[in-house]
N, C-alpha and C positions, 0 to 999 in steps of 0.2 A: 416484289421480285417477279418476273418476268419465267410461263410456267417452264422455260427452258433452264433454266439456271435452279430447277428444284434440288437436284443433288450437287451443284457446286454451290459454297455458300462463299460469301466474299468475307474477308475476313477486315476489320473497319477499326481506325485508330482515328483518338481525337488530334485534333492541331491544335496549336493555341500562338497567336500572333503576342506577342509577351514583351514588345517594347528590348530594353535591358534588360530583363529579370527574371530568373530561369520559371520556367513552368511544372507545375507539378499536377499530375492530373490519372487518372485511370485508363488503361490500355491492353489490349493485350498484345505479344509478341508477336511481329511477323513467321507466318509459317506458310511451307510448301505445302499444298495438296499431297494425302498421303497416295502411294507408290499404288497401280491398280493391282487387282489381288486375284491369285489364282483360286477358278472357281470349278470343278467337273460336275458332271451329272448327267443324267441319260435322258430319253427325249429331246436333246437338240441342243438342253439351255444350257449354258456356262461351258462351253467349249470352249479351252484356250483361254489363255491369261487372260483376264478384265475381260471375258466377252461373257454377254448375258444379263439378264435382268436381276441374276443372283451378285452376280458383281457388282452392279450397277447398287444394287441395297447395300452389299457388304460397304464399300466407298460409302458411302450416306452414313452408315454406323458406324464406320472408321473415324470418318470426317466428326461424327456429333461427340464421339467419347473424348474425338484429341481437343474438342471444344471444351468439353466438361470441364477436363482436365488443367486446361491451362484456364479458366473463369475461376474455377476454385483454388490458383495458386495466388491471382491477382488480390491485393489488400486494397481496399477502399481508397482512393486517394482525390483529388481535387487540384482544378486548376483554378488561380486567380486571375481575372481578366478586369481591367477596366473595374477596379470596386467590387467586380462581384464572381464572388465562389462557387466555380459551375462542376455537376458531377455527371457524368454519362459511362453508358456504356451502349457500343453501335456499332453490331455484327451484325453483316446484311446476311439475312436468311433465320439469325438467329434472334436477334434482340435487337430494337435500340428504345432508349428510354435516355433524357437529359435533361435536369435538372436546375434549377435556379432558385438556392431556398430563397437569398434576402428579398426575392418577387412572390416566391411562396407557388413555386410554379413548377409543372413538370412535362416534359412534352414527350409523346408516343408511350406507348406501355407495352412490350414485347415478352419478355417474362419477367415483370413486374419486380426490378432490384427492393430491395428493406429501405432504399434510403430514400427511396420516392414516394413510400408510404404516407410518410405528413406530409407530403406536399398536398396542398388542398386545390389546387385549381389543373387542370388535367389536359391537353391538350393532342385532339388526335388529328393527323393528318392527311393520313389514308386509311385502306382498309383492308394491308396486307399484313398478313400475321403477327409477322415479326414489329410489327407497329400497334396493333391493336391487343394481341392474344391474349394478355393477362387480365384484360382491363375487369374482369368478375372476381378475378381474385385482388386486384387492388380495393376495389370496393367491399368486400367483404374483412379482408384484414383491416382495412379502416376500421369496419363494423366492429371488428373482433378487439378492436384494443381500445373502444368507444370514441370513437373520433368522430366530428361531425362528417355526416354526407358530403362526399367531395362533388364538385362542381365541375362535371366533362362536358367539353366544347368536341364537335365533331361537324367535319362538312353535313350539308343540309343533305345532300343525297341518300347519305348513307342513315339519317339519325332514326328511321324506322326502323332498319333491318338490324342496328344497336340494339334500340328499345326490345325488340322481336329474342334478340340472341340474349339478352338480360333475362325475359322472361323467361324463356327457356331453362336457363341455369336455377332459377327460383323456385320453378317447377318439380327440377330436378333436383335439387337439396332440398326442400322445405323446408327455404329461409328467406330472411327479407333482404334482397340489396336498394343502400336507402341510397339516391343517388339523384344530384338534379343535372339533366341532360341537357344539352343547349344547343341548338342547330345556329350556329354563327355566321354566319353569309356574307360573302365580301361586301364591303361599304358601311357591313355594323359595327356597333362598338360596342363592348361591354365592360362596365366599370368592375374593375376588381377590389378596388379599395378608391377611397376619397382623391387620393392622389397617384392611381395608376389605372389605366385602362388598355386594352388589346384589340386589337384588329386583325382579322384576316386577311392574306393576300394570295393574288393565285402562282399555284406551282404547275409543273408540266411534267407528271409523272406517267407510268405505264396506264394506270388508272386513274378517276378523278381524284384529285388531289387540293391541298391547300396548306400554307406558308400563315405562322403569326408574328406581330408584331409587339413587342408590349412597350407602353410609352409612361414615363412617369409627365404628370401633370403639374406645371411651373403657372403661377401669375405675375405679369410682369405689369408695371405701372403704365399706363396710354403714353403713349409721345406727349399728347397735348396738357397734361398734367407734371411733365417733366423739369418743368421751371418754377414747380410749386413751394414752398415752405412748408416743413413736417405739419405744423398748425393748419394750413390751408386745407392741405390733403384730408385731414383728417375730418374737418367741417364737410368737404365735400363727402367723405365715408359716411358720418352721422346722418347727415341730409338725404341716403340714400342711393345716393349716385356711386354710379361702377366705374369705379378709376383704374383698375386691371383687368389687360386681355390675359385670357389663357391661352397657353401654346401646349401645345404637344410634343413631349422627345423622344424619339425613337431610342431607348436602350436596348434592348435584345431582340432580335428576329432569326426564326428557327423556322428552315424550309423542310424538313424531311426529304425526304426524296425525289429528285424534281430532272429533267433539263435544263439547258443551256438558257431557254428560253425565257426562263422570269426572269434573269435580268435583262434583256429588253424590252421589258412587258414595264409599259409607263408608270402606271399602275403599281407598281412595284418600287417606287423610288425611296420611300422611308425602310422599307426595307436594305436596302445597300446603303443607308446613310446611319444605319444604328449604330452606337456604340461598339457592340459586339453582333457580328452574323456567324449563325453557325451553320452549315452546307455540306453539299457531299462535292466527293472528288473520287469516283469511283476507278476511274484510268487513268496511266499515269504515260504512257508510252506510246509507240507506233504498232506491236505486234496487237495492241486494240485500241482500233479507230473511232474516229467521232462516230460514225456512222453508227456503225455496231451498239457504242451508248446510248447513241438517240432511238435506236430502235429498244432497247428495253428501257428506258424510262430515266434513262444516270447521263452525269456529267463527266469530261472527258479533259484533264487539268489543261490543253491545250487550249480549252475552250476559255477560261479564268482567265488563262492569259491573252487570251486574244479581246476581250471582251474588259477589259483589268483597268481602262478608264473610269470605270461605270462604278466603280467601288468605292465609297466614301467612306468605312468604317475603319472603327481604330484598329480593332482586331477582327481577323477570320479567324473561326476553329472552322475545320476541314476536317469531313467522316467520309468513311465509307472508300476507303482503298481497297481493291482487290486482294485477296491472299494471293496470289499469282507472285506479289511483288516483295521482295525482300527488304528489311531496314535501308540497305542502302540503295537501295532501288529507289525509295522514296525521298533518299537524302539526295541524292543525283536528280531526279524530276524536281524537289523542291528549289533546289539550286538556281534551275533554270528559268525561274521566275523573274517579273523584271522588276529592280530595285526596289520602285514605289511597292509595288505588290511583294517583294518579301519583305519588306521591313513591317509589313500588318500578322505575318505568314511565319510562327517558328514552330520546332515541335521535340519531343520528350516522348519515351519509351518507356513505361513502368517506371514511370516518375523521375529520372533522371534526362537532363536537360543534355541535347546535343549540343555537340560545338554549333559555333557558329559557322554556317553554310554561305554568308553571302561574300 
């Protein structure tokens, strides 16, 4: 977040492109910025409604309670996408953190939800609060309920001042966070399991930033062995000879916070060809322009569509809308999408699936 937008926080619901079949997933309700509040007091400050820096806190307190409030009415819920059951939650300013157990995966850690706990592979992508803030208490509830050391990936910039803010907290409880930290650099790859590996790719946020990809790992038999008889093939196996290429699929790719920009960043093509992408769509309207997004660091849904060739995945889930914007605010900008791109594009409020918009 962009330090001008410290006390508005954008209030972010997941999407889920869901083919037929309704979507069920965790959310919180649209809501209005609350009402600015009368503040008096002598020396100059808080004169007149909403004016002053006392205001200005009170709103920030306002805003955080009616957060509180509505996170601890929401019940855990999940969307099914594409085979695989994704859980998030992604309020910009407060949290986001999104999950993918069957990869065993969890990306950003904001205030570290219970159900990303076991997830054992950890995924940061920048290094704004609301993305990183929990990441000592993740590790240490690991610690606490004897789970192995989870494995954090974090851009290479930042993996000192990690390392630096670990020790810190260590320091200060006098205790161990067992934890193996991995500075992931675009181009690398890291195997997470036999048959799945992850990649970085670049995002275009306020700050440096970075976009993963995770790929399950297929062998497919050579062209030139395709005319073989089982027994053939097999002599050839025995003999030593490698009669399957591996390929790479792009299943899930999770930008965090980003611009317009990665997707015409070439570089970025298994990313928009994944199975499932999941993105922000932080503007939905005219009363805030591209401009405005690209200058803090967000996308602007006019941009998705302008740009909505470029999209190969089955499903988009789409975070991070403004609180500015009401349920139907969102179902009228979703509307406006063009057919190709809604039919990847539907979405659900507290687990109940809307009509259909297109």
């Amino acid at each position: 977040m962009a330090a001008s937008s410290l006390f508005s926080t954008f209030s972010l619901r997941l999407l889920s492109g869901t083919s037929a079949r309704a979507s069920r997933f965790q959310t919180l309700a649209a809501r209005k910025p609350p009402a600015a509040s009368t503040v008096s007091g002598g020396g100059g400050r808080g004169k007149g409604k909403g004016g002053g820096l006392l205001s200005v806190l009170d709103r920030a307190l306002a805003d955080e309670e009616e957060y509180r409030r509505a996170r601890a009415q929401v019940q855990r819920k999940g969307v099914e996408v594409e085979g695989y059951a994704i859980e998030g939650i992604s309020v910009g300013g407060h949290e986001t953190c999104v999950t993918v157990p069957a990869l065993n995966v969890a990306f950003d850690i904001g205030r570290g939800p219970q159900f990303a706990v076991s997830q054992d592979y950890l995924f940061i992508t920048h290094a704004h609060l609301d993305h990183i803030g929990d990441l000592p208490m993740y590790i240490a509830t690991r610690g606490l309920y004897n789970l192995k050391p989870p494995t954090v990936f974090v851009p290479p910039c930042i993996r000192d001042d990690v390392e630096e803010l670990l020790q810190v907290h260590c320091k200060m409880s006098q205790i161990e966070l067992s934890v193996e930290l991995v500075a992931l650099d675009l181009g690398e790859t890291y195997e997470i399991r036999n048959d799945l590996v992850a990649r970085p790719f670049q995002t275009y946020h306020a700050i440096p930033s970075q976009g993963y990809v995770i790929y399950s790992i297929r062998r497919k038999l050579k062209k030139q062995y395709a005319h073989l008889k089982g027994s053939q093939i097999m002599k050839l196996k025995q003999s030593g000879t490698e009669i399957t290429d591996t390929i790479l699929y792009p299943e899930v790719a999770f930008t965090g916070d980003t611009k317009s920009d990665f997707i015409l960043d070439p570089r970025n093509a298994d990313a928009l060809r994944a199975r499932v992408l999941v993105t922000e769509a932080t503007f939905l309207d005219d009363h805030i322009d591209v401009e405005h997004a690209r200058e803090h660091g967000h996308m602007h849904l006019s941009e998705i569509m302008e740009h909505s060739q470029w999209f190969r995945n089955e499903t988009i889930v789409l975070t991070h809308f403004s609180n500015r914007y009401s349920l139907e605010d969102i179902r009228q900008a979703v509307s406006r999408l063009q057919p190709k791109l809604h039919s990847k594009v539907g979405h659900s409020i507290d687990g109940e699936a809307l009509p259909d918009i297109r």
